[in-house]
Phi, psi and omega in degrees: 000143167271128229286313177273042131281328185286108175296141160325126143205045172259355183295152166263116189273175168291131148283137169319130169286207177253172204298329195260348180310334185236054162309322194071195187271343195274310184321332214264301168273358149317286178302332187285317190295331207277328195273331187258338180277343178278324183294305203292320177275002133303333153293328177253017166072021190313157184295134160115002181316153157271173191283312171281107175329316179291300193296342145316306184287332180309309172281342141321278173357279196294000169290297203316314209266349166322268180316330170275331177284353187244329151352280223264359142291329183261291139065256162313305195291313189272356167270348218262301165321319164281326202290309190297323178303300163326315168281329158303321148301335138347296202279340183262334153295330174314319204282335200282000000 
């Protein structure tokens, strides 16, 4: 075979990301509403509370804080996008 028959696989791919990177901003606070409604059944003692209280709110915490990091990425991500759109029409009027 000749080497441009062969394919490449020595490129380095991504690793898969995590379950919540492509959450969006509704998803996102869709998990946060989720984190406060497990927080809230855990506060009223609810059927499947665990026996120790803390470790309920604990697993509560960590939806929330899920949901505010992917919140506050997409976020991020999408000012970070108007800015570069922005500047970039700046510098192309400039050119003009």
């Amino acid at each position: 075979m000749a080497d441009k028959d062969v394919e490449q696989t020595d490129q380095q791919g991504h690793a898969p990301g995590a379950w919540w990177a492509d959450l969006g901003t509704w998803g996102a606070v869709a998990t946060i509403v989720l984190g406060g409604v497990a927080a809230a059944w855990v506060t009223f003692r609810l059927p499947g509370t665990p026996e120790n209280l803390a470790s309920g709110y604990y697993g509560a915490a960590k939806v929330v804080a899920i949901g505010l990091v992917a919140v506050g990425g997409t976020l991020l991500s999408r000012r970070r996008a108007r800015t570069a759109a922005t500047t970039e029409e700046t510098s192309e009027r400039e050119r003009v």
